[in-house]
PDB file of N, CA, C and O in Angstrom, chain B, residues numbered from 101:
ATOM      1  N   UNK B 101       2.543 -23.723   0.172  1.00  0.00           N
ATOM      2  CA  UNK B 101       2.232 -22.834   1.276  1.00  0.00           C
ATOM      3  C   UNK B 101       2.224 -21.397   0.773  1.00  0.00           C
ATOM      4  O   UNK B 101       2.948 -20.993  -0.137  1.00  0.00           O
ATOM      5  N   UNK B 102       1.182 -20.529   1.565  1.00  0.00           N
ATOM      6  CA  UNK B 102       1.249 -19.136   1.131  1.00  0.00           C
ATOM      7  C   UNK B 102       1.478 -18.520   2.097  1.00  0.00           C
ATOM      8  O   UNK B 102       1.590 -19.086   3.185  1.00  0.00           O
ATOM      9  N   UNK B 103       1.599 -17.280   1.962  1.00  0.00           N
ATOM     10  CA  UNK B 103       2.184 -16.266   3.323  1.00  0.00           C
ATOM     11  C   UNK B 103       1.671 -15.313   3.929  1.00  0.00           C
ATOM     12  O   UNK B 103       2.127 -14.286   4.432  1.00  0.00           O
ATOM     13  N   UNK B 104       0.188 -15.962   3.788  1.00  0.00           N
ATOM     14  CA  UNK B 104      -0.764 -14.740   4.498  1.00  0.00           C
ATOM     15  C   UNK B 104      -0.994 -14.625   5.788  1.00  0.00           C
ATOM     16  O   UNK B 104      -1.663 -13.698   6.244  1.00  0.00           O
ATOM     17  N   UNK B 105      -0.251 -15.929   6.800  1.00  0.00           N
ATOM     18  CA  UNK B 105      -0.428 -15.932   8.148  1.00  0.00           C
ATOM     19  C   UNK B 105       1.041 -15.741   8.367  1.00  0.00           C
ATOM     20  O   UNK B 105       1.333 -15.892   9.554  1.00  0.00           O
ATOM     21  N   UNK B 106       1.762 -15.539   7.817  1.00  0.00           N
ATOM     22  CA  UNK B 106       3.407 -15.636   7.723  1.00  0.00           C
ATOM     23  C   UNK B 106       3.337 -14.605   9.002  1.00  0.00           C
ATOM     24  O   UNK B 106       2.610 -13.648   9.270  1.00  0.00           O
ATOM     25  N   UNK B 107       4.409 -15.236   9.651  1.00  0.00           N
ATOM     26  CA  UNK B 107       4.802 -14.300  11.337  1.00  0.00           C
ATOM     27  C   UNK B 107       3.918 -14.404  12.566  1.00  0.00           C
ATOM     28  O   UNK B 107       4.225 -14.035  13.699  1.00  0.00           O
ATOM     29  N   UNK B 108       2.737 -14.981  12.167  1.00  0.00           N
ATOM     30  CA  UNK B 108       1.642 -15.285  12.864  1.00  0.00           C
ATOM     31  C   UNK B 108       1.877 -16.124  13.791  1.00  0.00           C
ATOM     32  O   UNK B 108       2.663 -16.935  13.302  1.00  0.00           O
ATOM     33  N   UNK B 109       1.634 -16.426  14.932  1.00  0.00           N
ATOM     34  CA  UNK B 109       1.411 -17.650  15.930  1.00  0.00           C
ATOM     35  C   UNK B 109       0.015 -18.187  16.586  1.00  0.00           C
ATOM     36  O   UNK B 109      -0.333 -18.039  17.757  1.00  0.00           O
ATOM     37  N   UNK B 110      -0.578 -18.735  15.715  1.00  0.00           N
ATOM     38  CA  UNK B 110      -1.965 -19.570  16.012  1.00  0.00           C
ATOM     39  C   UNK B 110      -1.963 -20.767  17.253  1.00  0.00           C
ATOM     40  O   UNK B 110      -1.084 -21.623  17.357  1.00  0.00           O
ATOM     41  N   UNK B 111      -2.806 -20.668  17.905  1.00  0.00           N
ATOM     42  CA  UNK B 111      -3.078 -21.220  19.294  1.00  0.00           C
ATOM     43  C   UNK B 111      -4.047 -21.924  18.915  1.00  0.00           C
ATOM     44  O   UNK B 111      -5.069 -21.270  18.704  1.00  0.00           O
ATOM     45  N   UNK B 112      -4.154 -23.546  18.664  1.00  0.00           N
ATOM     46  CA  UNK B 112      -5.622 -24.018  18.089  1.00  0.00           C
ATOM     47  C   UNK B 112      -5.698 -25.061  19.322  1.00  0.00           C
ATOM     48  O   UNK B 112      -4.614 -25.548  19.643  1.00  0.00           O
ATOM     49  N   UNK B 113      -6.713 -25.424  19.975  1.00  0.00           N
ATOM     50  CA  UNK B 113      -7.251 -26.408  20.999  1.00  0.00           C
ATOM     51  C   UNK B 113      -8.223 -27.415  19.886  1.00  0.00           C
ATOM     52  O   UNK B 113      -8.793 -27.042  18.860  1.00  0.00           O
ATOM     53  N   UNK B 114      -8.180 -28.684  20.442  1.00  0.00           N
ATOM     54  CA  UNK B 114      -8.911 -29.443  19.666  1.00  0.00           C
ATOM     55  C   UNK B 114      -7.680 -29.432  18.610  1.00  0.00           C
ATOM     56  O   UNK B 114      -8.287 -29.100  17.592  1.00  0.00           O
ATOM     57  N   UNK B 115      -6.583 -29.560  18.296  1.00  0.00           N
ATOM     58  CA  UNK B 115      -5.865 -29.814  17.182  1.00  0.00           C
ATOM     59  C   UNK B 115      -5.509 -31.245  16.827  1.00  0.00           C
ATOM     60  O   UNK B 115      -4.791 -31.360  15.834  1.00  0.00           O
ATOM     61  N   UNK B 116      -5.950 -32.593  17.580  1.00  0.00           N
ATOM     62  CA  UNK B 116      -5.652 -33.565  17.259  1.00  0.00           C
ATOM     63  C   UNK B 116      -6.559 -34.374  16.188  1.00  0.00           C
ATOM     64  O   UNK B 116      -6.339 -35.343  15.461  1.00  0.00           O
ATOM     65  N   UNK B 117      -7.514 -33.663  16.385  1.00  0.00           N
ATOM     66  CA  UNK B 117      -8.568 -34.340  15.231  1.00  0.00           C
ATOM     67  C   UNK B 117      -9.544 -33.136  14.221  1.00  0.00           C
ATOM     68  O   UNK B 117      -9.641 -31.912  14.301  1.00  0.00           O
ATOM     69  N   UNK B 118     -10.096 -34.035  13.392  1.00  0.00           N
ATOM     70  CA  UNK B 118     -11.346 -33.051  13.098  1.00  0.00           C
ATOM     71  C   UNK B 118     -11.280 -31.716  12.505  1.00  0.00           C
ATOM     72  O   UNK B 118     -10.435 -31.426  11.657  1.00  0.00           O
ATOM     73  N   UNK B 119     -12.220 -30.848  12.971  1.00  0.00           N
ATOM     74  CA  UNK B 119     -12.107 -29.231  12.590  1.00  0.00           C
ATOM     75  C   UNK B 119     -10.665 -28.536  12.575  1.00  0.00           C
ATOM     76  O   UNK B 119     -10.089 -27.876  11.710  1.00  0.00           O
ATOM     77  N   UNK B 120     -10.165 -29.093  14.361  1.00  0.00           N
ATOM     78  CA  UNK B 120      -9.037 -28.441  14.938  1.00  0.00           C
ATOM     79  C   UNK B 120      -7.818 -28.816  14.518  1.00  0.00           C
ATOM     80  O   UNK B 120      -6.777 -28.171  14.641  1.00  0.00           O
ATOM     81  N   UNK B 121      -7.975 -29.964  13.977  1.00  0.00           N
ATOM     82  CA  UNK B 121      -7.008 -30.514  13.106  1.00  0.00           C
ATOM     83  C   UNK B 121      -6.893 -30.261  11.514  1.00  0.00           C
ATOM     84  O   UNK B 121      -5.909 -30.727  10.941  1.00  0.00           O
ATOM     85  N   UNK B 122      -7.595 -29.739  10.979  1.00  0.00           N
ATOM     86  CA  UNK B 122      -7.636 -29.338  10.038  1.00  0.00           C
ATOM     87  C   UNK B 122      -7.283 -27.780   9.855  1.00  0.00           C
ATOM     88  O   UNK B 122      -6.447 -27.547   8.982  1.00  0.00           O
ATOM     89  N   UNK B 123      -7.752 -26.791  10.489  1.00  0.00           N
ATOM     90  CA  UNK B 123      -7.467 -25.590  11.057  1.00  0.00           C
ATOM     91  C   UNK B 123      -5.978 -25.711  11.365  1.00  0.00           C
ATOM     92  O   UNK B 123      -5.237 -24.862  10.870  1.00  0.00           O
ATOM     93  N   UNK B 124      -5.506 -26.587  12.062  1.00  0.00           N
ATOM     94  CA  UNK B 124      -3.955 -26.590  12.341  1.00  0.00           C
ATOM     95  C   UNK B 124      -3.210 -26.482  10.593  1.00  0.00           C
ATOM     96  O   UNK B 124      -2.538 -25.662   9.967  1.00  0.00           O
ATOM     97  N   UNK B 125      -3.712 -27.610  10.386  1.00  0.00           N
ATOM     98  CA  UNK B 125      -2.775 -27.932   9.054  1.00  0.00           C
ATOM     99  C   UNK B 125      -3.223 -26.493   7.990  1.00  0.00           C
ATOM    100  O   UNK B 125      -2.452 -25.964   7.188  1.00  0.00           O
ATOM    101  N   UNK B 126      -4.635 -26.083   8.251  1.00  0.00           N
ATOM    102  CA  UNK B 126      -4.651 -24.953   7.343  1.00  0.00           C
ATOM    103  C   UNK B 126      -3.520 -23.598   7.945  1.00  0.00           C
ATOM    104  O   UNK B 126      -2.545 -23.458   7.207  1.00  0.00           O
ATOM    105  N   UNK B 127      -3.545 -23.081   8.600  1.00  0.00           N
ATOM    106  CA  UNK B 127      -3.382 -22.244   9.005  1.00  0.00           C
ATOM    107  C   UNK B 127      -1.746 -22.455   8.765  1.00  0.00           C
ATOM    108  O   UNK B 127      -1.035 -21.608   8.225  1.00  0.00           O
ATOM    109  N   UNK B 128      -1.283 -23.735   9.262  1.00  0.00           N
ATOM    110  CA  UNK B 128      -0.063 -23.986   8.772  1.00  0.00           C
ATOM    111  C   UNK B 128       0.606 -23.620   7.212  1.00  0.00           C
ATOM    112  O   UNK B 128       1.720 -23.227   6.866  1.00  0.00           O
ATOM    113  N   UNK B 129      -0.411 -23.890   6.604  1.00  0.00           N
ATOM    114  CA  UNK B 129      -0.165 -23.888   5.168  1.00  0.00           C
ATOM    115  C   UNK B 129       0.105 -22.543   4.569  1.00  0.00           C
ATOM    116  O   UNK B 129       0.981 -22.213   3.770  1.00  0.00           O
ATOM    117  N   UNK B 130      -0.861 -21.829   5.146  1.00  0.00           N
ATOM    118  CA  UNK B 130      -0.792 -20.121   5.032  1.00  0.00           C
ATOM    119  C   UNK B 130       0.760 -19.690   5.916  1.00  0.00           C
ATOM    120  O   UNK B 130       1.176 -18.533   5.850  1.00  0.00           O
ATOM    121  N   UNK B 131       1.201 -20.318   6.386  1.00  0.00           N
ATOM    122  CA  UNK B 131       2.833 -19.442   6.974  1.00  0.00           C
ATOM    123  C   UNK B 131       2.633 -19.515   8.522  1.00  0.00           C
ATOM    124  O   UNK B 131       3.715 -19.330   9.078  1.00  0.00           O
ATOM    125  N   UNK B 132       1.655 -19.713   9.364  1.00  0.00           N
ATOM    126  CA  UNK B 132       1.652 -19.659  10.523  1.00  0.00           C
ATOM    127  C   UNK B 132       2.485 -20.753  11.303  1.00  0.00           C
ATOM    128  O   UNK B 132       2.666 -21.860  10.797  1.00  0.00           O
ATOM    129  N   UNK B 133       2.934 -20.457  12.409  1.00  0.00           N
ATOM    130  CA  UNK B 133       3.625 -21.035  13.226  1.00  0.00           C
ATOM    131  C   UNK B 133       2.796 -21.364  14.289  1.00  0.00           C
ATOM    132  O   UNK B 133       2.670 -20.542  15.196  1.00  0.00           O
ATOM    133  N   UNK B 134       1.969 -22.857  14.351  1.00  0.00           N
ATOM    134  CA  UNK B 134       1.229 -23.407  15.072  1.00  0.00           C
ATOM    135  C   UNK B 134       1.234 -23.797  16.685  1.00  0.00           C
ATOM    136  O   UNK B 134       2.118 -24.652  16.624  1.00  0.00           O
ATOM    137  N   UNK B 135       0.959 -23.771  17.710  1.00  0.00           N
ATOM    138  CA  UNK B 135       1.069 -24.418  18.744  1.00  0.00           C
ATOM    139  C   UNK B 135      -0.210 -24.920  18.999  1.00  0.00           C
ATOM    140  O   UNK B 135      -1.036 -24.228  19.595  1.00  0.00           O
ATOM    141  N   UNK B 136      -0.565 -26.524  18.449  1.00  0.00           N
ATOM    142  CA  UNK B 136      -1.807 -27.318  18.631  1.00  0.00           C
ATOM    143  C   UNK B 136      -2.156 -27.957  19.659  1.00  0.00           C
ATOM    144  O   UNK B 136      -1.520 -29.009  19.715  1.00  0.00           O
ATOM    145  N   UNK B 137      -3.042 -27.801  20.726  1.00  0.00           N
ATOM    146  CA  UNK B 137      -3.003 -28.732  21.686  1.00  0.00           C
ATOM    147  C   UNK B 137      -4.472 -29.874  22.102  1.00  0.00           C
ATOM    148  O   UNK B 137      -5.589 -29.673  21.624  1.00  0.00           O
ATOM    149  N   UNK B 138      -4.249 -30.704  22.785  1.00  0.00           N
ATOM    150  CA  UNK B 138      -5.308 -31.779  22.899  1.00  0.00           C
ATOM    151  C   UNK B 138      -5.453 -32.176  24.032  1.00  0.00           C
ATOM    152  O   UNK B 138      -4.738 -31.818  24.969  1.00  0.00           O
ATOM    153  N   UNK B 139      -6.521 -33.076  24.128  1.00  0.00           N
ATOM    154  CA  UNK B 139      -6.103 -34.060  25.749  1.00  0.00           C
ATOM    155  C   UNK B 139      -5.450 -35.275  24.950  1.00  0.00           C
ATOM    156  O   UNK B 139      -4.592 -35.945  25.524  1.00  0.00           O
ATOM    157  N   UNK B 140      -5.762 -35.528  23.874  1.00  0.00           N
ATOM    158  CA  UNK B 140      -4.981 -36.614  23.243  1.00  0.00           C
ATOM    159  C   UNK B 140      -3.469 -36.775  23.244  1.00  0.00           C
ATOM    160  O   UNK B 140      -3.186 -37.317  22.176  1.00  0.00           O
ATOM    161  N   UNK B 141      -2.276 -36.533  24.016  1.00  0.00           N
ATOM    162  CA  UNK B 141      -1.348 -36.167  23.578  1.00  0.00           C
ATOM    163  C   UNK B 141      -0.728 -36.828  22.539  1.00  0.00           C
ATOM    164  O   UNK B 141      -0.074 -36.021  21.878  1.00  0.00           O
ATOM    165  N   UNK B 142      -0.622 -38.461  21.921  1.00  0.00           N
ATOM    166  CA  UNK B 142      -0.126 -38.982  21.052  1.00  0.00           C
ATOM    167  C   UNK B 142      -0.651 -38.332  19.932  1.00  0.00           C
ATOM    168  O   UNK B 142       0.095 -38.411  18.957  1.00  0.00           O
ATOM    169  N   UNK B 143      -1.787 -37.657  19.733  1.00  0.00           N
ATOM    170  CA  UNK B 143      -2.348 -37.696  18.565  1.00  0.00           C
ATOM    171  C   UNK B 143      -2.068 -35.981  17.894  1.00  0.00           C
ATOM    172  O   UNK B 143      -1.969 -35.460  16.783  1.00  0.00           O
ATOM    173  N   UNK B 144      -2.025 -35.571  19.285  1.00  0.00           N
ATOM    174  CA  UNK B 144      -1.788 -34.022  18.895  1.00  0.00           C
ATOM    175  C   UNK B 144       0.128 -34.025  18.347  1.00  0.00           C
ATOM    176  O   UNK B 144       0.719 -33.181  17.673  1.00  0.00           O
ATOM    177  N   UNK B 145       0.514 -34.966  18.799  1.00  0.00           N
ATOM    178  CA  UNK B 145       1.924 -34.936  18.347  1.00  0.00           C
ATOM    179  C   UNK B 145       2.091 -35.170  16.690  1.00  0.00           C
ATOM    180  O   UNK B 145       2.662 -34.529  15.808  1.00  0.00           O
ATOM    181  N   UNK B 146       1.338 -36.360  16.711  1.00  0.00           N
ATOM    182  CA  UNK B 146       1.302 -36.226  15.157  1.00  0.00           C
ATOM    183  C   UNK B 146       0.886 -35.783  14.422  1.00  0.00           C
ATOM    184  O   UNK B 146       1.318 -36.194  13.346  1.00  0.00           O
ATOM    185  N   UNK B 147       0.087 -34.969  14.341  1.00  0.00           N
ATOM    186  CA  UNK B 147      -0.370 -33.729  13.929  1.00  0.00           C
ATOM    187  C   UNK B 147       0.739 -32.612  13.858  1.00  0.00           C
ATOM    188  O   UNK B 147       1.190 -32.536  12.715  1.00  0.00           O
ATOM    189  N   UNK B 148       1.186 -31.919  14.545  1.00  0.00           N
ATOM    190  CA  UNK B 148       2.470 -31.602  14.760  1.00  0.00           C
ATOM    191  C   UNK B 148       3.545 -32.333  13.887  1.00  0.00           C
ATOM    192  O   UNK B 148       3.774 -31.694  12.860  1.00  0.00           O
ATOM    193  N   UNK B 149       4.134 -33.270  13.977  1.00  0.00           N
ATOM    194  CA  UNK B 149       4.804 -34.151  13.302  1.00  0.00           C
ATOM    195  C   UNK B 149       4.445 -33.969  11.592  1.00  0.00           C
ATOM    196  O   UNK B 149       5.333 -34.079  10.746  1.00  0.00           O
ATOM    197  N   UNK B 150       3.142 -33.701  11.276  1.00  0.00           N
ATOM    198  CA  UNK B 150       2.717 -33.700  10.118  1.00  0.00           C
ATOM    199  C   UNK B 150       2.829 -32.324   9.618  1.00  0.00           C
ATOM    200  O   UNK B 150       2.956 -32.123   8.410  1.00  0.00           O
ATOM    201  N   UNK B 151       2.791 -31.377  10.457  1.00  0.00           N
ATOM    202  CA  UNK B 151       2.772 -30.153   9.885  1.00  0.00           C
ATOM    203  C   UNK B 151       4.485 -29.958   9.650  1.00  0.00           C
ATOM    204  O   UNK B 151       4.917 -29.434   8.624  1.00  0.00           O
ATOM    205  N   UNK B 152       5.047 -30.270  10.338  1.00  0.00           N
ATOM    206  CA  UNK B 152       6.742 -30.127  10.688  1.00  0.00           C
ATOM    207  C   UNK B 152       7.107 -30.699   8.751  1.00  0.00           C
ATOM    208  O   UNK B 152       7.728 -30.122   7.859  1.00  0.00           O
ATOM    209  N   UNK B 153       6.418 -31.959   8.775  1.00  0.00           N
ATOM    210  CA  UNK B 153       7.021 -32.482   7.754  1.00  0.00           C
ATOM    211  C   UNK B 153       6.653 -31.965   6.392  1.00  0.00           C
ATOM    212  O   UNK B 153       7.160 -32.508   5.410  1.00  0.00           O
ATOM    213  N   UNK B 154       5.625 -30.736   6.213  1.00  0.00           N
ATOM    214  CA  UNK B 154       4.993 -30.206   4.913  1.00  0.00           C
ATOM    215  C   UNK B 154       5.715 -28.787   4.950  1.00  0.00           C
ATOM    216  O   UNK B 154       5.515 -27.876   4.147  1.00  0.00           O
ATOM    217  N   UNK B 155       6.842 -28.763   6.344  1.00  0.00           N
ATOM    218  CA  UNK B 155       7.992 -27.518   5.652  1.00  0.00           C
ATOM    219  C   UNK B 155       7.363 -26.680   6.908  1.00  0.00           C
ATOM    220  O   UNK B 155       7.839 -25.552   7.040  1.00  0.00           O
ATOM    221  N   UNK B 156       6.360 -27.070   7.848  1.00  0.00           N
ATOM    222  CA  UNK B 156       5.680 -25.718   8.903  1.00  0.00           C
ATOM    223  C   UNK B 156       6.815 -25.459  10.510  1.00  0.00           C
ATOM    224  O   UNK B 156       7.965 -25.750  10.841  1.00  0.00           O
ATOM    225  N   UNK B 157       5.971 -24.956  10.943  1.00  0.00           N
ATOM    226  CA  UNK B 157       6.921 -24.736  12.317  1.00  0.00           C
ATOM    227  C   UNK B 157       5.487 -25.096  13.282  1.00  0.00           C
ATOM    228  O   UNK B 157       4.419 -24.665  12.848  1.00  0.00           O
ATOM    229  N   UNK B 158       5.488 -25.652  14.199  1.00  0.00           N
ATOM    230  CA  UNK B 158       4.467 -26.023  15.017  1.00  0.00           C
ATOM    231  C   UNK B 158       4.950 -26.676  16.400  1.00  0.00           C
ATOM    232  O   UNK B 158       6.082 -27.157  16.449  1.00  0.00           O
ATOM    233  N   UNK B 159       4.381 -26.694  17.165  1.00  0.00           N
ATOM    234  CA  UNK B 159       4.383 -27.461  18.540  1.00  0.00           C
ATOM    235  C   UNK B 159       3.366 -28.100  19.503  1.00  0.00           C
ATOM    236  O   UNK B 159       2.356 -27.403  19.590  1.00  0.00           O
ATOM    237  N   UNK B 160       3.334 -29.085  20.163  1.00  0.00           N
ATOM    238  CA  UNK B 160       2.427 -29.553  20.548  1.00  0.00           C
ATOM    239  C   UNK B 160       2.165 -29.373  22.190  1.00  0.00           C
ATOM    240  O   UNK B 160       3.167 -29.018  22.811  1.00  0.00           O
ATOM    241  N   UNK B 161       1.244 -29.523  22.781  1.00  0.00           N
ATOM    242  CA  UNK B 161       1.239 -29.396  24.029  1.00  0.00           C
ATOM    243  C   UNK B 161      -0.236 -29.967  24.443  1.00  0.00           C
ATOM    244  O   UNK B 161      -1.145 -29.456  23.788  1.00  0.00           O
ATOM    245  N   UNK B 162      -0.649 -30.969  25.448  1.00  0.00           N
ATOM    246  CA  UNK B 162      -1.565 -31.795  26.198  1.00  0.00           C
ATOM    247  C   UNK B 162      -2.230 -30.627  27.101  1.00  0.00           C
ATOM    248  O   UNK B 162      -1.490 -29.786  27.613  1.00  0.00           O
ATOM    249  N   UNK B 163      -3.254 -30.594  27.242  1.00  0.00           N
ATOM    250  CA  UNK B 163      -3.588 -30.144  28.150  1.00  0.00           C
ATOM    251  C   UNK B 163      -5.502 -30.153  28.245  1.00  0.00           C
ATOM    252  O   UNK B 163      -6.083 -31.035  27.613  1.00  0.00           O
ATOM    253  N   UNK B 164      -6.214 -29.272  28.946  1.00  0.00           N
ATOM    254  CA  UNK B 164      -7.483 -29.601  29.183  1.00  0.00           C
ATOM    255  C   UNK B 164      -7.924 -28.108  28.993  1.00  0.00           C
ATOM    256  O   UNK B 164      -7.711 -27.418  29.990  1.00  0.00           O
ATOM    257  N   UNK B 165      -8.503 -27.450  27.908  1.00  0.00           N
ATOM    258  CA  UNK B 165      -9.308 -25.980  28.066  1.00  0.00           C
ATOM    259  C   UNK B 165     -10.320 -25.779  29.059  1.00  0.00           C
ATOM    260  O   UNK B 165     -10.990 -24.773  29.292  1.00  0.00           O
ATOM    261  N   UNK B 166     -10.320 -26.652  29.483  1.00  0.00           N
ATOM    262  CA  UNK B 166     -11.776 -26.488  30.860  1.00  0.00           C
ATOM    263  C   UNK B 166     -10.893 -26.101  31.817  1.00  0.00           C
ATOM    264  O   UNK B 166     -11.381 -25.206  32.507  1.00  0.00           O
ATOM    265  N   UNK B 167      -9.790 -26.410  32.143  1.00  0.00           N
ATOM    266  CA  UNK B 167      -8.432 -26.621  33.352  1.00  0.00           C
ATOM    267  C   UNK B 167      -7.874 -25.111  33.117  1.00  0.00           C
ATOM    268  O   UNK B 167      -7.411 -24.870  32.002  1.00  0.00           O
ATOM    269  N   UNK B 168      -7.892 -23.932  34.231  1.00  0.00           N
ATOM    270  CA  UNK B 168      -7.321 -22.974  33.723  1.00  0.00           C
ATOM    271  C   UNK B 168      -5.706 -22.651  34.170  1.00  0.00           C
ATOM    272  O   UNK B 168      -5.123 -21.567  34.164  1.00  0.00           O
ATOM    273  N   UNK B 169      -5.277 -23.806  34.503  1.00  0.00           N
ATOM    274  CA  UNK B 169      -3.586 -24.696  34.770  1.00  0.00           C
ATOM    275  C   UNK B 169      -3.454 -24.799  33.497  1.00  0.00           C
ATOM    276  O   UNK B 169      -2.905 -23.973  32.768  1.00  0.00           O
ATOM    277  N   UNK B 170      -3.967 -25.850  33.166  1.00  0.00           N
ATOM    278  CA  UNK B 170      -3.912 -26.210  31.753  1.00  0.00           C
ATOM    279  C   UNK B 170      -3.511 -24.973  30.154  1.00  0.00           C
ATOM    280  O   UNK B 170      -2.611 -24.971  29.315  1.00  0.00           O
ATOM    281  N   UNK B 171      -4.481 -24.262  30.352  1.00  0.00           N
ATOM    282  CA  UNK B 171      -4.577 -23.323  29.790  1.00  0.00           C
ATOM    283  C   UNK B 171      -3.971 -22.298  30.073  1.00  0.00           C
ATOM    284  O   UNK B 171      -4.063 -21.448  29.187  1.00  0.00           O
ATOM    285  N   UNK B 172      -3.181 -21.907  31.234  1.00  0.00           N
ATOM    286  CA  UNK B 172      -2.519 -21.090  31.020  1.00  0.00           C
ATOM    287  C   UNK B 172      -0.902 -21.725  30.762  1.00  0.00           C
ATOM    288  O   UNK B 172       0.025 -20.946  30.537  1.00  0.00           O
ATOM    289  N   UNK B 173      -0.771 -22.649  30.799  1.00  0.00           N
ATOM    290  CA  UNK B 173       0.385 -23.517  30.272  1.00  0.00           C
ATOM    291  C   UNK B 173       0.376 -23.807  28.392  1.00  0.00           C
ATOM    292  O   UNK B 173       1.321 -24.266  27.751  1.00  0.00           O
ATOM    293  N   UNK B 174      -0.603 -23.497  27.991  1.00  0.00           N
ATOM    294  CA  UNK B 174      -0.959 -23.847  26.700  1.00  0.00           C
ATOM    295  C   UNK B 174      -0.388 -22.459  26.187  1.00  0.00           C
ATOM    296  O   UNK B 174       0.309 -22.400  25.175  1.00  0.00           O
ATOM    297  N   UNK B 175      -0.729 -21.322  26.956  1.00  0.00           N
ATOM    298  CA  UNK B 175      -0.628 -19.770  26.432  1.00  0.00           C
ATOM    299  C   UNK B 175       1.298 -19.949  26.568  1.00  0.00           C
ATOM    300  O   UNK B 175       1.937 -19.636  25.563  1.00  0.00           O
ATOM    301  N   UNK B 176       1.861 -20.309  27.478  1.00  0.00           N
ATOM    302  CA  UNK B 176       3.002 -20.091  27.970  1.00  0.00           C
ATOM    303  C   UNK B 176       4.129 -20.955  26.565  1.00  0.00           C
ATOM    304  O   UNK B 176       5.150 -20.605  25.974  1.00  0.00           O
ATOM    305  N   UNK B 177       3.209 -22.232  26.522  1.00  0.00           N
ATOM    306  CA  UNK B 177       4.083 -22.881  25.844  1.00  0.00           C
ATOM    307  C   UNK B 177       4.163 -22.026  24.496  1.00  0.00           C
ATOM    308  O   UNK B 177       5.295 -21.541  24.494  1.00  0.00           O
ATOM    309  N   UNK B 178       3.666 -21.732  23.665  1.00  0.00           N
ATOM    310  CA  UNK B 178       3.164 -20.947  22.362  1.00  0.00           C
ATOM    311  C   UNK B 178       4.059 -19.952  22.829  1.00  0.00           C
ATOM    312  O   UNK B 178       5.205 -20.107  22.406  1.00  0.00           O
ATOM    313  N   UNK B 179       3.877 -18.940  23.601  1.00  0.00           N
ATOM    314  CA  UNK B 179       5.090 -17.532  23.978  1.00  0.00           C
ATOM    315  C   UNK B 179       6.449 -18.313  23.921  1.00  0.00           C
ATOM    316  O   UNK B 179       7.108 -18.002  22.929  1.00  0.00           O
ATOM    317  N   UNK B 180       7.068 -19.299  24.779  1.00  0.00           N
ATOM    318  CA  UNK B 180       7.933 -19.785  24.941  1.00  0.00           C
ATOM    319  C   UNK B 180       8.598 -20.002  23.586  1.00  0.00           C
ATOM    320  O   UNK B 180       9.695 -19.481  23.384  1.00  0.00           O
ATOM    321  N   UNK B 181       7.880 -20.891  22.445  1.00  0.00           N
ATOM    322  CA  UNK B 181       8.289 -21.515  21.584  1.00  0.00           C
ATOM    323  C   UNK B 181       8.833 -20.579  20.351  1.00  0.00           C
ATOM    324  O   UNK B 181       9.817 -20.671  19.617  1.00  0.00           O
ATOM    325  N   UNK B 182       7.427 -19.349  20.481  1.00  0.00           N
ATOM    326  CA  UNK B 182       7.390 -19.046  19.077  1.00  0.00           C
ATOM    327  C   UNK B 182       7.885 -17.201  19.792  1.00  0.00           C
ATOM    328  O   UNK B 182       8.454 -16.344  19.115  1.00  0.00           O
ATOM    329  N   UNK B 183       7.653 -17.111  20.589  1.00  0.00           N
ATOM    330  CA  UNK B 183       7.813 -15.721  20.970  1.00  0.00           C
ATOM    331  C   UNK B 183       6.708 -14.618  21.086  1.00  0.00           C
ATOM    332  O   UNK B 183       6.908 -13.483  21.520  1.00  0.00           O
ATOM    333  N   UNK B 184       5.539 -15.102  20.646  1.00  0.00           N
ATOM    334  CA  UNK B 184       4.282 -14.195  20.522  1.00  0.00           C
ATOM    335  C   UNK B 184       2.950 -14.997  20.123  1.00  0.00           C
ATOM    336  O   UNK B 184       3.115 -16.045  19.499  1.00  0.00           O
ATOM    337  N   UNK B 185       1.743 -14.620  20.410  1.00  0.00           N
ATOM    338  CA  UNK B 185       0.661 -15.279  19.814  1.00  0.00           C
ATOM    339  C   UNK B 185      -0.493 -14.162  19.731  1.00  0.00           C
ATOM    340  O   UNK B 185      -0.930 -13.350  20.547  1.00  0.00           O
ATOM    341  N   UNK B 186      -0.766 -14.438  18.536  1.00  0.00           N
ATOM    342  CA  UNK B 186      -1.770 -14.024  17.673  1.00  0.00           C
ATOM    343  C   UNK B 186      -2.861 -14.136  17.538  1.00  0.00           C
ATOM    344  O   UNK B 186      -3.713 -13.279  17.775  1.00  0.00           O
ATOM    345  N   UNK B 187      -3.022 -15.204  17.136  1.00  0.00           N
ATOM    346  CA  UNK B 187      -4.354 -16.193  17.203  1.00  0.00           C
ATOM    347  C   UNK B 187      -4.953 -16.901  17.423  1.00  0.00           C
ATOM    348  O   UNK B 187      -4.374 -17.965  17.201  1.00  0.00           O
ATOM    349  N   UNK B 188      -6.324 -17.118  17.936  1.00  0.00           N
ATOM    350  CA  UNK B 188      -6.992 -18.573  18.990  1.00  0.00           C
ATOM    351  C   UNK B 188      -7.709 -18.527  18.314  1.00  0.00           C
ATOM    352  O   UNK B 188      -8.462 -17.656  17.878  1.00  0.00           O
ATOM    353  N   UNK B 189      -7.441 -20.047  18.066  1.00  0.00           N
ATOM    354  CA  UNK B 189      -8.423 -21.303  17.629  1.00  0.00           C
ATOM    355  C   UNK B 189      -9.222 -22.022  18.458  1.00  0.00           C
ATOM    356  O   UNK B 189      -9.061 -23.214  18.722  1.00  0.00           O
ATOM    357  N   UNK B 190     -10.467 -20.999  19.057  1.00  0.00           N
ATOM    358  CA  UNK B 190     -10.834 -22.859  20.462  1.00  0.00           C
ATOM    359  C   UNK B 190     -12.148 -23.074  19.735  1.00  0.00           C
ATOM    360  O   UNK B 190     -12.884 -24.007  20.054  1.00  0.00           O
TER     361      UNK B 190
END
């Protein structure tokens, strides 16, 4: 891991698969402190689960970006967890 996102808190949607899942784990890698979310929730967990286990800090949260419930619960959880957010990933 490097430390160019170090202190950072990245907000990525779509983090259970794919682009957004990859973006998670990158961004992770660089020092960021992730909050990934999906409609998938099993899948966004492990993702999460995976970043946790390569030494990251991350969290997961279900929800729907079309849903602006959803989404503003996505913003809340990320403040809650990490204390600040930085960056969106949608």
């Amino acid at each position: 891991m490097t430390d160019r996102l170090a202190g950072k808190v990245a907000l990525i949607t779509g983090a259970a698969s794919g682009m957004g899942r990859a973006t998670a784990h990158l961004f992770a890698s660089e020092g960021a402190n992730v909050a990934g979310t999906d409609l998938r929730q099993a899948d966004v967990d492990k993702v999460v689960d995976e970043i946790k286990a390569m030494g990251g800090e991350a969290v997961a949260h279900f929800g729907d970006v079309a849903d602006w419930n959803d989404s503003k619960a996505m913003i809340e959880t990320a403040l809650k967890t990490f204390g600040d957010l930085n960056i969106l990933v949608s």
